[in-house]
Structure formats: C-alpha cells, structure tokens
PDB file of N, CA, C and O in Angstrom, chain B, residues numbered from 101:
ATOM      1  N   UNK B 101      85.664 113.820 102.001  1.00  0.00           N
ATOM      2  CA  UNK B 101      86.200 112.833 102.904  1.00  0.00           C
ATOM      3  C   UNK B 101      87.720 112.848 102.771  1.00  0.00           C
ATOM      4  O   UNK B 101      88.332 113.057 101.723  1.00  0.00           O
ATOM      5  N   UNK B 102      88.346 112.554 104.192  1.00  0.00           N
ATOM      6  CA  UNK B 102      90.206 113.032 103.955  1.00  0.00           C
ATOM      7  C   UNK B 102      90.408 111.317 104.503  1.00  0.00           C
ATOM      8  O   UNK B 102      90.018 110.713 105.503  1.00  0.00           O
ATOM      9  N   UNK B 103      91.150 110.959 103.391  1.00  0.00           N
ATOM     10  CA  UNK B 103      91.520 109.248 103.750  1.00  0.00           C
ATOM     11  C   UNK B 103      93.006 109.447 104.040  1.00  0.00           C
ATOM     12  O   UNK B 103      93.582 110.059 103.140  1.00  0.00           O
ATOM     13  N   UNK B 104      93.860 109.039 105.194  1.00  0.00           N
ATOM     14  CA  UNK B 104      94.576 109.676 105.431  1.00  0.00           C
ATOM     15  C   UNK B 104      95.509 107.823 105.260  1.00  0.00           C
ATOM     16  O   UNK B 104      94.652 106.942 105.312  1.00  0.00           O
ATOM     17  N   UNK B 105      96.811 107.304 105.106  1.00  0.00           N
ATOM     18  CA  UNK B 105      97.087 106.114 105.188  1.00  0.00           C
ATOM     19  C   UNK B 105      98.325 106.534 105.952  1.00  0.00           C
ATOM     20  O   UNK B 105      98.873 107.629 105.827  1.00  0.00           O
ATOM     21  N   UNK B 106      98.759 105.438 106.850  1.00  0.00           N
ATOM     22  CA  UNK B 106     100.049 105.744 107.841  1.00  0.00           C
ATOM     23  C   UNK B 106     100.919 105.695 106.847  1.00  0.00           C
ATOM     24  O   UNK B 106     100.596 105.187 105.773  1.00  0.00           O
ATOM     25  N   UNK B 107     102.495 106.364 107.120  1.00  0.00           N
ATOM     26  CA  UNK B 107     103.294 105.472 105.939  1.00  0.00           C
ATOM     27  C   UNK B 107     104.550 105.548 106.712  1.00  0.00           C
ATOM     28  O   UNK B 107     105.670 105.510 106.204  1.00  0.00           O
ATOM     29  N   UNK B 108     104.242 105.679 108.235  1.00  0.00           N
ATOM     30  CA  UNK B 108     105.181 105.604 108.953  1.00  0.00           C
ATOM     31  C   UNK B 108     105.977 103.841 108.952  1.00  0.00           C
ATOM     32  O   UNK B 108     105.436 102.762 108.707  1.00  0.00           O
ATOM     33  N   UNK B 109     107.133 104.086 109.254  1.00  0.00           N
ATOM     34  CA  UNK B 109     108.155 102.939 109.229  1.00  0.00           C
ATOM     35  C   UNK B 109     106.946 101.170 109.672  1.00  0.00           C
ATOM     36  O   UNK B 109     106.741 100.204 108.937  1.00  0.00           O
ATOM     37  N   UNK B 110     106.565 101.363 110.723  1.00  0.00           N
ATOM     38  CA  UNK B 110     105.806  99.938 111.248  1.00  0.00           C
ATOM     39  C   UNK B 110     104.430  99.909 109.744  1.00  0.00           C
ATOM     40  O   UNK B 110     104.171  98.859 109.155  1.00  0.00           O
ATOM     41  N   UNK B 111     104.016 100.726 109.535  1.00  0.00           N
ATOM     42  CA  UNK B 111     103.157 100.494 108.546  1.00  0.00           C
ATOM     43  C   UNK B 111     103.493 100.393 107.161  1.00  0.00           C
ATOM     44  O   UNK B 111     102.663 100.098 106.301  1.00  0.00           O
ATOM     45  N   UNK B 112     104.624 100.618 106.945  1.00  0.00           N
ATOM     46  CA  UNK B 112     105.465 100.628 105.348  1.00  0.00           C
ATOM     47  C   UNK B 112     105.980  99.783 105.605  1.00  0.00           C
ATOM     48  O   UNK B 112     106.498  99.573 104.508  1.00  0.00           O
ATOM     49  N   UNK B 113     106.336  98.988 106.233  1.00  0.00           N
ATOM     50  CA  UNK B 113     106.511  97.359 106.669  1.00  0.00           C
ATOM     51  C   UNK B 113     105.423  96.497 106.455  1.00  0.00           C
ATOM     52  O   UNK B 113     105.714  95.569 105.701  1.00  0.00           O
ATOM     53  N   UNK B 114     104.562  96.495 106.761  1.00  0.00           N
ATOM     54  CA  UNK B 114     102.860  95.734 106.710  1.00  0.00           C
ATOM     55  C   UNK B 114     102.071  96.012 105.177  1.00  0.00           C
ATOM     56  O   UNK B 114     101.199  95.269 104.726  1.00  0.00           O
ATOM     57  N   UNK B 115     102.607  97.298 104.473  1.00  0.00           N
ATOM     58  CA  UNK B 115     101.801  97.205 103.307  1.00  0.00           C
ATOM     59  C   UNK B 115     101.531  98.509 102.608  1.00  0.00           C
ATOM     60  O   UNK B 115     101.280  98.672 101.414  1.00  0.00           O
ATOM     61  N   UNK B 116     101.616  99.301 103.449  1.00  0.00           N
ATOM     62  CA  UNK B 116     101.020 101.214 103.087  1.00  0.00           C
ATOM     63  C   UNK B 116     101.037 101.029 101.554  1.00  0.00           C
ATOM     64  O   UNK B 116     100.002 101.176 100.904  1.00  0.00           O
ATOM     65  N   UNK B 117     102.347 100.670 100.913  1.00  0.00           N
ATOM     66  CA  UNK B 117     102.443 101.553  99.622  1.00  0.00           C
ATOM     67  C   UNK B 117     101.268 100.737  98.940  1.00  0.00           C
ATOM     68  O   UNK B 117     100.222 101.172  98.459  1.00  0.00           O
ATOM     69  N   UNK B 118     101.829  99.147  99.052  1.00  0.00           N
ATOM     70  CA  UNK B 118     100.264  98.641  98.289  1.00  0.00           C
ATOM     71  C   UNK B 118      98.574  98.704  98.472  1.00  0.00           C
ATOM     72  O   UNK B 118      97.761  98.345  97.621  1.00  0.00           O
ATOM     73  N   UNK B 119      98.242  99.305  99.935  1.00  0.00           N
ATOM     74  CA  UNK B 119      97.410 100.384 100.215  1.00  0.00           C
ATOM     75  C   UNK B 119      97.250 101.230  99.509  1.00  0.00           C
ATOM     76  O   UNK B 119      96.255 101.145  98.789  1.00  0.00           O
ATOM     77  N   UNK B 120      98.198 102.522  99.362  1.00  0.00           N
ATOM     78  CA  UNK B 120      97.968 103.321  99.072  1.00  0.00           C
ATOM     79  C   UNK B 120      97.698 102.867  97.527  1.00  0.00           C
ATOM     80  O   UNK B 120      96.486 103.072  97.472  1.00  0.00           O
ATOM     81  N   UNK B 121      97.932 102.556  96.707  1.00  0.00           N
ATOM     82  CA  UNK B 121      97.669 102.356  95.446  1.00  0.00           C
ATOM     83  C   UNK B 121      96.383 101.453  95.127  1.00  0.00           C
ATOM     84  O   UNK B 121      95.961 101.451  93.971  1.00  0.00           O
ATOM     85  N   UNK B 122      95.868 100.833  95.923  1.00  0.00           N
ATOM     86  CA  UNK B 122      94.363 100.008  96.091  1.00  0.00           C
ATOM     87  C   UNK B 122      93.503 100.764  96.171  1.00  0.00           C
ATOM     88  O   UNK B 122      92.486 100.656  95.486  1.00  0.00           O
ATOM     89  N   UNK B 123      93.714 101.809  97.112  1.00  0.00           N
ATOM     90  CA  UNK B 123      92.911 103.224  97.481  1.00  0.00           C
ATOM     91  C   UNK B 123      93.074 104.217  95.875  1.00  0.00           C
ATOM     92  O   UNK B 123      92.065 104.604  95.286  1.00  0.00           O
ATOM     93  N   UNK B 124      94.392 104.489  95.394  1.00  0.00           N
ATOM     94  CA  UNK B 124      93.769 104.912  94.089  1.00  0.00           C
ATOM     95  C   UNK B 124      93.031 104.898  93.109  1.00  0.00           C
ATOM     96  O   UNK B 124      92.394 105.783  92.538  1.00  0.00           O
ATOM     97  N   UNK B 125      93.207 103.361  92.868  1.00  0.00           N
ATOM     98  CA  UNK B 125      93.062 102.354  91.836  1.00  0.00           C
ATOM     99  C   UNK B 125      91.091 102.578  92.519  1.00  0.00           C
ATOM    100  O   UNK B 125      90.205 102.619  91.665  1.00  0.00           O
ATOM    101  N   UNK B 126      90.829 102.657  93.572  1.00  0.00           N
ATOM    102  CA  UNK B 126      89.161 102.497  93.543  1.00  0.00           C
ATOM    103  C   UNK B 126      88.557 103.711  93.971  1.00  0.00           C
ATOM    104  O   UNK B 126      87.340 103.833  94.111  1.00  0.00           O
ATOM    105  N   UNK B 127      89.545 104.781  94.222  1.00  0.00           N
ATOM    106  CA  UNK B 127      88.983 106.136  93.946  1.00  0.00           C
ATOM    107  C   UNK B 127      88.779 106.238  92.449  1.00  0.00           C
ATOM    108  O   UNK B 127      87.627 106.597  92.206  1.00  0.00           O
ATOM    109  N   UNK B 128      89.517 106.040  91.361  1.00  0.00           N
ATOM    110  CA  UNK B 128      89.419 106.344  90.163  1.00  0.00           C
ATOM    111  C   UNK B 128      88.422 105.551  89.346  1.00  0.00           C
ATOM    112  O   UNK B 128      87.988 105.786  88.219  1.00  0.00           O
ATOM    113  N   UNK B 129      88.130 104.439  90.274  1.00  0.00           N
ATOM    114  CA  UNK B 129      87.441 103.041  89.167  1.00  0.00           C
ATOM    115  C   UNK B 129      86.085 103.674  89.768  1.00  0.00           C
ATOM    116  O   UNK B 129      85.156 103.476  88.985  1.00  0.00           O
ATOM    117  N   UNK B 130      85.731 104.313  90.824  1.00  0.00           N
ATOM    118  CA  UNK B 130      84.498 104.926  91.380  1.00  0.00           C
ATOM    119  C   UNK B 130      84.511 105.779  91.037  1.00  0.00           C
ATOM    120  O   UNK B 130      83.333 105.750  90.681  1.00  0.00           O
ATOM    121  N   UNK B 131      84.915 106.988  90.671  1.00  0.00           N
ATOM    122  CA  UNK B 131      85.070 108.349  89.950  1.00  0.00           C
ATOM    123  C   UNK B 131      84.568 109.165  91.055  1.00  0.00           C
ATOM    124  O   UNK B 131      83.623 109.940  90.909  1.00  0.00           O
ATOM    125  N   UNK B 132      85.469 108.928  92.650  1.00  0.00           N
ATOM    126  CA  UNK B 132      85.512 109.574  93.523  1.00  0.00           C
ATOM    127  C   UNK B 132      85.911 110.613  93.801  1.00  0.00           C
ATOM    128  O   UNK B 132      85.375 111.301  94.669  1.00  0.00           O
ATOM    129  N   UNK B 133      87.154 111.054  92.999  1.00  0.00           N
ATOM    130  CA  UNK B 133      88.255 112.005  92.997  1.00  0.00           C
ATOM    131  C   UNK B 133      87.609 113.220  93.411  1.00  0.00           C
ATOM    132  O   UNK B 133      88.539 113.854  93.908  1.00  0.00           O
ATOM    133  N   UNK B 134      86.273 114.128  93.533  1.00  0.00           N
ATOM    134  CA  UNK B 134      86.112 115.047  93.459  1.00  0.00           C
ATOM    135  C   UNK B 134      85.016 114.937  95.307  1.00  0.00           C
ATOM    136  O   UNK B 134      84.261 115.840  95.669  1.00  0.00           O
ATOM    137  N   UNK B 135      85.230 113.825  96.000  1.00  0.00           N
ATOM    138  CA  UNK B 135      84.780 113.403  97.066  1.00  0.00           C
ATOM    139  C   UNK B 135      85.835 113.177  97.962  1.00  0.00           C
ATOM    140  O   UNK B 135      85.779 113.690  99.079  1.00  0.00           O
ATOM    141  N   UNK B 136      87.035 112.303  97.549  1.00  0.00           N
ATOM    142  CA  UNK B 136      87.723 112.201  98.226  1.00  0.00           C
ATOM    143  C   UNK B 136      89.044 112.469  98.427  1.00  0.00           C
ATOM    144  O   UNK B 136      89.792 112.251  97.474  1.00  0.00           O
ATOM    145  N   UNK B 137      89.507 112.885  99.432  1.00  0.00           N
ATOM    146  CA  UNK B 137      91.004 113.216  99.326  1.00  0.00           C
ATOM    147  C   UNK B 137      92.314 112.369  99.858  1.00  0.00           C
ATOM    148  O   UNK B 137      92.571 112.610 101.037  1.00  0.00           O
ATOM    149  N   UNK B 138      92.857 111.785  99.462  1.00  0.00           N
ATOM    150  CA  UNK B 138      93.600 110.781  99.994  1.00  0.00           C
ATOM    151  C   UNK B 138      95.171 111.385 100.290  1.00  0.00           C
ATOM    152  O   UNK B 138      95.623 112.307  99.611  1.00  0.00           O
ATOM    153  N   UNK B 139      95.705 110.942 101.054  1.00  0.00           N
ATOM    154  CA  UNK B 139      97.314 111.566 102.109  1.00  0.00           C
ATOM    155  C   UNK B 139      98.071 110.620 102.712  1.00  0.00           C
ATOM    156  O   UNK B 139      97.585 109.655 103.301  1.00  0.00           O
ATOM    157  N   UNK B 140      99.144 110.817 102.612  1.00  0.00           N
ATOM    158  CA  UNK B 140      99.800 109.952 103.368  1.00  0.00           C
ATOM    159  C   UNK B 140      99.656 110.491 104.950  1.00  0.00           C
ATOM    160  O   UNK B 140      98.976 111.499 105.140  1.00  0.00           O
ATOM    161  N   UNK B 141     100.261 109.858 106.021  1.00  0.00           N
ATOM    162  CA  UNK B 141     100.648 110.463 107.444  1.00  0.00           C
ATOM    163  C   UNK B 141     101.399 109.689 107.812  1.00  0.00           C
ATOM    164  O   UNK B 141     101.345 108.491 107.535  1.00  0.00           O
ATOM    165  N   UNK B 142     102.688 110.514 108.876  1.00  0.00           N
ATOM    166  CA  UNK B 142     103.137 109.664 109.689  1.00  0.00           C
ATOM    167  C   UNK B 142     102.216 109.001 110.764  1.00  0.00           C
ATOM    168  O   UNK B 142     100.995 109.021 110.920  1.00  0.00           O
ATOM    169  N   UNK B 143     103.197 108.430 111.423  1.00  0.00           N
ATOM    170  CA  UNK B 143     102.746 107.460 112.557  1.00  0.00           C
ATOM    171  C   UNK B 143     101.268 108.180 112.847  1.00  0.00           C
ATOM    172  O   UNK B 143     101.216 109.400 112.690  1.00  0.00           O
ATOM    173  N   UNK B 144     100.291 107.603 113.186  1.00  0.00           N
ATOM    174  CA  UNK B 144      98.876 107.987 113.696  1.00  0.00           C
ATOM    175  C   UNK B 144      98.513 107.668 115.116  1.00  0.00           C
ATOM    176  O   UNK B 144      97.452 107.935 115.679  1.00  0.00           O
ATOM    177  N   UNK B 145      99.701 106.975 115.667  1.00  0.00           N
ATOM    178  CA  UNK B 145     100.102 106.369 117.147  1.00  0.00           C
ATOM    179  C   UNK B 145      98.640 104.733 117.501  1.00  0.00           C
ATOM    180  O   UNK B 145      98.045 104.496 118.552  1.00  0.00           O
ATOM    181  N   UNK B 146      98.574 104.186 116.522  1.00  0.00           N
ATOM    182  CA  UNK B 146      97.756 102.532 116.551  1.00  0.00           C
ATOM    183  C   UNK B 146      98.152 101.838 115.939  1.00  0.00           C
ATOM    184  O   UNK B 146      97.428 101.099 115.272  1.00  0.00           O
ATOM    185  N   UNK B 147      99.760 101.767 115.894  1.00  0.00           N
ATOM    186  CA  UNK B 147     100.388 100.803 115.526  1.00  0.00           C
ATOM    187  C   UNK B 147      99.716  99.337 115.851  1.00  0.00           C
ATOM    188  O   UNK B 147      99.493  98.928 116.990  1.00  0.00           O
ATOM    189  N   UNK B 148      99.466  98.700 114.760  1.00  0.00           N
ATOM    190  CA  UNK B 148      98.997  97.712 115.629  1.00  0.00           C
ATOM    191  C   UNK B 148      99.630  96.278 114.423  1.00  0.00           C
ATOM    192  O   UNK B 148      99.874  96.351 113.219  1.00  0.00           O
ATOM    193  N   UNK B 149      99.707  95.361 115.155  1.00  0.00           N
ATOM    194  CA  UNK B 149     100.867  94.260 114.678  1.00  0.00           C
ATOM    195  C   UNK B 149     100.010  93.465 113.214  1.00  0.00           C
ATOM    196  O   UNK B 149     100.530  92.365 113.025  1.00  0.00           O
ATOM    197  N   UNK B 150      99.229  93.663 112.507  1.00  0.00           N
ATOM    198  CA  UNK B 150      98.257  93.118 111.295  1.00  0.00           C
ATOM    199  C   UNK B 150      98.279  94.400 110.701  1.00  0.00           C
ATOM    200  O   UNK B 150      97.584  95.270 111.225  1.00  0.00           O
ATOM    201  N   UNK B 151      98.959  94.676 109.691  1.00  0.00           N
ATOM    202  CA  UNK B 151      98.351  96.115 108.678  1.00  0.00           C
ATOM    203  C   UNK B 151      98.590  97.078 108.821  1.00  0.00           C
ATOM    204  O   UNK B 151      99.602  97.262 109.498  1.00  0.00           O
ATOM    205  N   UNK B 152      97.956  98.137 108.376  1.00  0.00           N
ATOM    206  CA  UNK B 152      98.227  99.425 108.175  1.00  0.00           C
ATOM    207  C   UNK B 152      97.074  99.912 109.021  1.00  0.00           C
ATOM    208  O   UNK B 152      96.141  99.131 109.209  1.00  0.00           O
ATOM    209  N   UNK B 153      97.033 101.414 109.680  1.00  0.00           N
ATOM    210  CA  UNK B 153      96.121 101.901 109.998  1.00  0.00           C
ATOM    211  C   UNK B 153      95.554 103.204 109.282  1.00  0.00           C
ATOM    212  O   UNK B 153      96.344 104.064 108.893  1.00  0.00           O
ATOM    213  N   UNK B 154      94.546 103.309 109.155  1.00  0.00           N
ATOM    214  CA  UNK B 154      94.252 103.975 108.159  1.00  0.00           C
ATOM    215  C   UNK B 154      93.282 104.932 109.138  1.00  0.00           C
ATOM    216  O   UNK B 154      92.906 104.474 110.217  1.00  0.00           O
ATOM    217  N   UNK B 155      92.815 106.556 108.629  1.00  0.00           N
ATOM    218  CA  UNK B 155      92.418 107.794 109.421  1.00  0.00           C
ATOM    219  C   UNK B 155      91.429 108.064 108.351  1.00  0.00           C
ATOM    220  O   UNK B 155      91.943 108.582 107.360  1.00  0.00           O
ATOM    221  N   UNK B 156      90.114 107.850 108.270  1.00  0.00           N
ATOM    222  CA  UNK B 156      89.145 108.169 107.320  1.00  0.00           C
ATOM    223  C   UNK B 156      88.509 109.405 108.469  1.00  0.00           C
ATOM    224  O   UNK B 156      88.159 108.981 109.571  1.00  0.00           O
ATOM    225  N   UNK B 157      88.392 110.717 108.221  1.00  0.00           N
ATOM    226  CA  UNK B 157      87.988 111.646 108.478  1.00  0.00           C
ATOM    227  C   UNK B 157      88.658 112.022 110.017  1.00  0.00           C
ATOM    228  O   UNK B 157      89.695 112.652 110.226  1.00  0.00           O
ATOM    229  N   UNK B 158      87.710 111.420 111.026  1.00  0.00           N
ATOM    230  CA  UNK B 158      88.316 111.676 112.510  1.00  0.00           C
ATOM    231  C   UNK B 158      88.116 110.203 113.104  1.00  0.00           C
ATOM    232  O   UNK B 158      88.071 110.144 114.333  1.00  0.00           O
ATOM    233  N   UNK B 159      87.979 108.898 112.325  1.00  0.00           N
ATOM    234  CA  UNK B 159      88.182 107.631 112.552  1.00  0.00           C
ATOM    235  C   UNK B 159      89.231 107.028 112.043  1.00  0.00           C
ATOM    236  O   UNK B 159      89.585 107.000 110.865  1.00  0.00           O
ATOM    237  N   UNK B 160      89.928 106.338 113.357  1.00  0.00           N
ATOM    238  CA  UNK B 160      91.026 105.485 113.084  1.00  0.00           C
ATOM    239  C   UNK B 160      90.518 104.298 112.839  1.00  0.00           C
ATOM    240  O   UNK B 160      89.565 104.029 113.570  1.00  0.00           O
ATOM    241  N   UNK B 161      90.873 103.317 111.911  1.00  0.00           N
ATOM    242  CA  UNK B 161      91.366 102.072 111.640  1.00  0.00           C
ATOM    243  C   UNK B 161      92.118 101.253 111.583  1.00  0.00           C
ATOM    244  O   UNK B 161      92.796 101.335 110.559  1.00  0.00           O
ATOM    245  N   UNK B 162      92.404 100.302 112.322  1.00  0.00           N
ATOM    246  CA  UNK B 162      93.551  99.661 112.266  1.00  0.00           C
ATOM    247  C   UNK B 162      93.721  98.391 111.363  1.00  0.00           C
ATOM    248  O   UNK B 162      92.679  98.080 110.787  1.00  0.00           O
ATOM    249  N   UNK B 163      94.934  97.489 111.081  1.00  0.00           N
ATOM    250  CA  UNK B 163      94.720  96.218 111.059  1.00  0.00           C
ATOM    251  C   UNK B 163      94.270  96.616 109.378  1.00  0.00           C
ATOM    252  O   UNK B 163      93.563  95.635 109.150  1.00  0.00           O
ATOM    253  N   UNK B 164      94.255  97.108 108.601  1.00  0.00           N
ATOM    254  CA  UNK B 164      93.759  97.314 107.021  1.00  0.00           C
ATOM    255  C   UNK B 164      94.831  96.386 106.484  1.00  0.00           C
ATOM    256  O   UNK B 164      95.967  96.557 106.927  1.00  0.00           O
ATOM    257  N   UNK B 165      94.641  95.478 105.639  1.00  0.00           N
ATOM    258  CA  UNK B 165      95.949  95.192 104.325  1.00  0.00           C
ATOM    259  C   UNK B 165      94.784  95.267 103.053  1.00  0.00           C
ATOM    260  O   UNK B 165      93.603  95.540 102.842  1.00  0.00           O
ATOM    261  N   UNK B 166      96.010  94.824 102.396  1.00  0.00           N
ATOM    262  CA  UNK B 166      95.571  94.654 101.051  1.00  0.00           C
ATOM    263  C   UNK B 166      94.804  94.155 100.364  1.00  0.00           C
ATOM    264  O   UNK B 166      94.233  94.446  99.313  1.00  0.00           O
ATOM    265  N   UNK B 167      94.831  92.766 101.531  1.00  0.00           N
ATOM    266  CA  UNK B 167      93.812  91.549 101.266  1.00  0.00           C
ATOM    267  C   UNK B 167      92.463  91.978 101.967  1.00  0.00           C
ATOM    268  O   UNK B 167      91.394  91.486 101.606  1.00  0.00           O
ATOM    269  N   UNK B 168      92.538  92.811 102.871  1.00  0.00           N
ATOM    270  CA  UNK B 168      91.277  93.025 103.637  1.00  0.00           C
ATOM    271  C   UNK B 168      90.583  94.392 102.661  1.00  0.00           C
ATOM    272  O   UNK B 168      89.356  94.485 102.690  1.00  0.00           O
ATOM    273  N   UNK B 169      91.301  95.331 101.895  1.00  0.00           N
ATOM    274  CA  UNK B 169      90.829  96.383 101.301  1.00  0.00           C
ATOM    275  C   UNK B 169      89.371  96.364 100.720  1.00  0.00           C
ATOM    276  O   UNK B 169      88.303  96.887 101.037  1.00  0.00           O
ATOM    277  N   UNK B 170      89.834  95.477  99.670  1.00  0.00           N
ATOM    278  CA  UNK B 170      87.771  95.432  99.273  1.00  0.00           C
ATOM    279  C   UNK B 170      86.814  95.767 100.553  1.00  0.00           C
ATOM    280  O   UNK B 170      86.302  96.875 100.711  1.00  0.00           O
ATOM    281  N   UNK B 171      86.643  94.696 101.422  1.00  0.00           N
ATOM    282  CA  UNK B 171      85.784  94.620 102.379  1.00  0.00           C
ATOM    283  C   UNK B 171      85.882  96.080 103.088  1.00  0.00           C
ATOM    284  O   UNK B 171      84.923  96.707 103.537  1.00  0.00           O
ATOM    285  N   UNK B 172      86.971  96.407 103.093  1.00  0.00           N
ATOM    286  CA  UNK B 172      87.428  97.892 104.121  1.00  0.00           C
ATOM    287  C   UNK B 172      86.619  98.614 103.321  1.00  0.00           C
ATOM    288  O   UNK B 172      85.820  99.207 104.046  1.00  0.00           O
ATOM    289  N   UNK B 173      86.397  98.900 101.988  1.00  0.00           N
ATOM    290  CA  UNK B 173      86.032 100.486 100.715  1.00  0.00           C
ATOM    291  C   UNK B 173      85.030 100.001 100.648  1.00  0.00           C
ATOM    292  O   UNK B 173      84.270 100.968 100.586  1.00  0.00           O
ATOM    293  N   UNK B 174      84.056  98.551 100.591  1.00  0.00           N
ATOM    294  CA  UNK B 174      82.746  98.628 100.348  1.00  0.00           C
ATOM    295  C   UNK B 174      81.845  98.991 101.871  1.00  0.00           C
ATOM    296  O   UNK B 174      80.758  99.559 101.979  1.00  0.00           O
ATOM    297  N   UNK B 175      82.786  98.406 103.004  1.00  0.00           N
ATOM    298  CA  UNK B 175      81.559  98.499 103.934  1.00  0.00           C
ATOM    299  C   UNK B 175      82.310  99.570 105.065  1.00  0.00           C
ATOM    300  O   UNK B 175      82.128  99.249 106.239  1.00  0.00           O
ATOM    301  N   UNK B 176      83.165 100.852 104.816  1.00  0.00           N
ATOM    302  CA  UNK B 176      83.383 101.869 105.255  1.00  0.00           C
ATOM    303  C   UNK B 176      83.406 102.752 104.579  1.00  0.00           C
ATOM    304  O   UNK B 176      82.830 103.815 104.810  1.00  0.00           O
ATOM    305  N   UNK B 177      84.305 102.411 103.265  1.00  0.00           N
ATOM    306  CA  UNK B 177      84.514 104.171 102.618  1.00  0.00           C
ATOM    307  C   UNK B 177      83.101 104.554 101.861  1.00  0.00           C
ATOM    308  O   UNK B 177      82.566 105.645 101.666  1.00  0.00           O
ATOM    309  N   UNK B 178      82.679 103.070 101.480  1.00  0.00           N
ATOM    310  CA  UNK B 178      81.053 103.356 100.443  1.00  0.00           C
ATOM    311  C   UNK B 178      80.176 104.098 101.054  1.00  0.00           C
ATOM    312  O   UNK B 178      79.841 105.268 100.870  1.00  0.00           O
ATOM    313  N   UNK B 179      79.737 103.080 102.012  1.00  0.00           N
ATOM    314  CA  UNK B 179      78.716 103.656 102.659  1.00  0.00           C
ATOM    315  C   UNK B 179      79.174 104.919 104.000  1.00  0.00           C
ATOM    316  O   UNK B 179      78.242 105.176 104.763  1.00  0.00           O
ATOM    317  N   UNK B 180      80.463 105.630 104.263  1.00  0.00           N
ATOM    318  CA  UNK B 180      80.014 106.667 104.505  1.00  0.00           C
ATOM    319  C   UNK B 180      79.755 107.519 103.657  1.00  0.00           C
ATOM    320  O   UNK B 180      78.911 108.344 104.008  1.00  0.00           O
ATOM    321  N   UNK B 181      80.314 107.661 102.321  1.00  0.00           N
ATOM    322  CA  UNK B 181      79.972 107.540 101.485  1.00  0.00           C
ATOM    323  C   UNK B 181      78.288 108.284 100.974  1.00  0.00           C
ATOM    324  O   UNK B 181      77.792 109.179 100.288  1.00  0.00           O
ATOM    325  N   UNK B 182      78.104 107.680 101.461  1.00  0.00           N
ATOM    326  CA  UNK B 182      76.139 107.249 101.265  1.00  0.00           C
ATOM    327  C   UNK B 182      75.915 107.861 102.227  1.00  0.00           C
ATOM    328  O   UNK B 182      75.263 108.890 102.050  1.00  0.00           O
ATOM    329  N   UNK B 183      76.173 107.654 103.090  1.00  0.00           N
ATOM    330  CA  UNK B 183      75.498 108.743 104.087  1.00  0.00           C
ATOM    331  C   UNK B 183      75.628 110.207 104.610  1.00  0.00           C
ATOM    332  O   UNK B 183      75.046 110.925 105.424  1.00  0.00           O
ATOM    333  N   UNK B 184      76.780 110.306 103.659  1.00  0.00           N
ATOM    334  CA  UNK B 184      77.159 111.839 103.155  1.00  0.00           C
ATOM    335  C   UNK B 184      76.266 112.765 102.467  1.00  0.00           C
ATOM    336  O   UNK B 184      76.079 113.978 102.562  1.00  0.00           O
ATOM    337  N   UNK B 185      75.753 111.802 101.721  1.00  0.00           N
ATOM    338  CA  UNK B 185      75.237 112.353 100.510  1.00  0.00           C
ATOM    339  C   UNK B 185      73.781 112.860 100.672  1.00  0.00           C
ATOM    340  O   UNK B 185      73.193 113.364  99.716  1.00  0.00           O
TER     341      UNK B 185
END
C-alpha cells in the first residue's frame, strides 16, 4: 500500500507534518513497515479548506487532521488492510 500525504503549502498549513508523523508512529506501533509505504507529495489538486488530503493507493482523501487520524487508520488504512490480505 503507497500512503502518499500532501505537503504542499495549503496542506503544511492544516497539519501534514503532524500527519505525517501519526502515520509513522502507527505504521511502526502496527509493525506495518513491510506493507506499507508512506511519501510525501506535492499538491494532489483537493485542496480542501479542513486538513490535509491524503492519496492511499489510487484514493484521494480529503479533510484528514490529526484529530481525525485514529478514525482515518482504523476504518481505512486497517481494513484495506484486511482486505488485502
């Protein structure tokens, strides 16, 4: 799985970096590392005015923060996840 996080200017405003480190912090606490690949990207063009947008494979997400992350990794990244497998 390629987790891709914007880290273009409107989204490094809203949160990316502390994203991106939430996303580490539960790749490693899951012992995902060998499943998933995580990246920065510029702009992904869904800027959208709440959060970061985030590119899990060939799905965009918008609207992600920090506070929403849990809910985002248990009931998207898990279970595709699971249905990978």
């Amino acid at each position: 799985m390629l987790i891709q996080i914007c880290v273009g200017s409107a989204c490094c405003i809203r949160g990316s970096e502390r994203l991106i480190e939430k996303f580490k912090k539960a790749i490693a606490d899951y012992n995902k590392e060998d499943e998933i690949t995580l990246a920065g990207s510029f702009c992904i063009g869904k800027c959208n005015q709440d959060g970061v947008t985030v590119q899990v494979d060939d799905e965009i997400f918008t609207g992600i923060t920090p506070e929403s992350f849990e809910v985002f990794w248990n009931e998207t990244i898990l279970k595709k996840l699971e249905t990978e497998a």
